[in-house]
C-alpha positions in Angstrom: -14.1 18.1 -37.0 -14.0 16.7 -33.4 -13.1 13.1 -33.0 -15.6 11.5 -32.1 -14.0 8.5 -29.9 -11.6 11.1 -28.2 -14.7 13.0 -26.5 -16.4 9.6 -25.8 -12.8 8.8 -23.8 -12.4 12.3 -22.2 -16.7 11.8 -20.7 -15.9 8.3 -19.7 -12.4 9.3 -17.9 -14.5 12.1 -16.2 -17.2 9.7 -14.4 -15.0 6.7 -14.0 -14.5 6.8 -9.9 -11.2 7.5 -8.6 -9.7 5.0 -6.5 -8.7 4.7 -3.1 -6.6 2.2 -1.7 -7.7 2.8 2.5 -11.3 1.9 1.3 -10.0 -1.1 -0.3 -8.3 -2.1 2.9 -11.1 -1.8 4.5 -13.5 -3.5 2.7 -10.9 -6.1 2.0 -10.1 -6.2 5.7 -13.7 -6.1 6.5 -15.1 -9.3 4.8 -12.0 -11.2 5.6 -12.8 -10.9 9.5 -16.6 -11.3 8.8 -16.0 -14.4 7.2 -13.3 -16.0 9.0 -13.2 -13.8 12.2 -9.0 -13.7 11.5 -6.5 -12.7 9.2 -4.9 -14.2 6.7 -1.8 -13.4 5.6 -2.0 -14.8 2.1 -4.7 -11.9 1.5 -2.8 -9.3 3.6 0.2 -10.1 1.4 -1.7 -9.5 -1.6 -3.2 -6.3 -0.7 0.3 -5.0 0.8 1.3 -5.9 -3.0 -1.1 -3.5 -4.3 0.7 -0.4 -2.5 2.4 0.9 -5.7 -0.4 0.5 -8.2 -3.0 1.8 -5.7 -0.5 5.0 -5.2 -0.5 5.3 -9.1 -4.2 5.0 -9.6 -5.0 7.5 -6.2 -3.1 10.0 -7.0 -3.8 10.1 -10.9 -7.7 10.0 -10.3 -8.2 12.4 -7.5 -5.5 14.7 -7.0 -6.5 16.8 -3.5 -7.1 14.1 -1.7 -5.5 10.8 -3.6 -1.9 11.1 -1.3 -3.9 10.9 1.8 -6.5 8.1 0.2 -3.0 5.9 -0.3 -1.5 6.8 2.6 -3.8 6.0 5.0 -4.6 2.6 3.2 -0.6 1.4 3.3 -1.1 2.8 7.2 -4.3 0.3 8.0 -2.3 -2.2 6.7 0.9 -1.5 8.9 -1.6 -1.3 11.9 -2.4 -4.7 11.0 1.1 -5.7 10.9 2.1 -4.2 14.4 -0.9 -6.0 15.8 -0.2 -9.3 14.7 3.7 -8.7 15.7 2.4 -8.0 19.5 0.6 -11.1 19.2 3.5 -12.9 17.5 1.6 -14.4 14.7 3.3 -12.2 12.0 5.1 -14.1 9.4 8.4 -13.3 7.7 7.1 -13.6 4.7 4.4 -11.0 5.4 7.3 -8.8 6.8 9.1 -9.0 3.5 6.0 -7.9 1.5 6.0 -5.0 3.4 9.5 -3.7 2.0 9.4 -4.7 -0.8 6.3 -2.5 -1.5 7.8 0.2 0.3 10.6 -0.1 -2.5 8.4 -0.2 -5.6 6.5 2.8 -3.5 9.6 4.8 -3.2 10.5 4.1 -7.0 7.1 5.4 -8.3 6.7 8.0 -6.1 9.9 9.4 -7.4 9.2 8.4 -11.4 6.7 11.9 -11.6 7.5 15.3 -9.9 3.6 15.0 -8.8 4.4 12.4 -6.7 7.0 13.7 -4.6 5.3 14.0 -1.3 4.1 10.6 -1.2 8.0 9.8 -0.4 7.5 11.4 3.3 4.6 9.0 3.6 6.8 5.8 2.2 9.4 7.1 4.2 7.2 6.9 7.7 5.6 3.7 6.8 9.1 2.4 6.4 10.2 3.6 9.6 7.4 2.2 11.2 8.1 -1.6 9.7 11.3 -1.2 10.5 10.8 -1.2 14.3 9.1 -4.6 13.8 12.8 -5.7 12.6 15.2 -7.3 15.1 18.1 -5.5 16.4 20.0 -6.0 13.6 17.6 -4.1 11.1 18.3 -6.7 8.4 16.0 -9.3 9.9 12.8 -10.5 11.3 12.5 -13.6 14.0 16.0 -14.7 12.7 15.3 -14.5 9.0 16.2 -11.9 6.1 13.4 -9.8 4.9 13.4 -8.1 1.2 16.1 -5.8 1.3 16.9 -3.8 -2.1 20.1 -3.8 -3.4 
């Protein structure tokens, strides 16, 4: 006899929406320069926090396309970044965010074989913060960024 509760899970699973992380960003992004007509870094901060979970949940939920979904989310944001570098209104601790998602991305995207491409894409975002660095590659405007051990 089927179980009643386990077909009720599987049909809810089926409909629930997968997630993607560059919509997110984008509607996040969106109503924060609607409503202000800047950027806060507070918020940018808490969506660059997102990047691991978001990679979990797009990935999981749609598998042809969730990489890309993550990717290109974790890319908005960067673009973001490099913009308010130029303009020299990015803040260390903004900077630091950045890497230390990049290390919690790297970790997850290495915890299931699945995941093993998103590493290329963790590895290019990476490479792209670390331009923002100074010289050094250890620090930004004089300060240390998050740095894993």
């Amino acid at each position: 006899m089927p179980n009643h509760s386990e077909s009720s899970q599987d049909s809810a699973l089926q409909s629930s929406p997968s997630t993607s992380y560059s919509q997110f960003v984008v509607d996040v992004l969106g109503r924060m320069t609607r409503t202000s007509g800047r950027i806060d870094q507070r918020v940018l901060r808490r969506c660059i926090g997102l990047a691991s979970s978001y990679l979990v949940t797009d990935v999981t939920m749609n598998t042809e396309d969730g990489i890309g979904t993550w990717r290109a989310g974790f890319n908005r944001l960067v673009d973001v970044m490099v913009a308010l570098h130029v303009r020299q209104e990015l803040e260390v601790e903004t900077v630091s965010t950045a890497s230390q998602a990049c290390s919690e991305c790297w970790s997850v995207a290495g915890s299931w074989r699945e995941m093993d491409e998103c590493r290329e894409g963790v590895k290019a975002i990476a490479t792209r913060l670390k331009g923002l660095l100074d010289a050094n590659g250890k620090t930004y405007k004089g300060h240390a960024i998050y740095a894993p051990y």
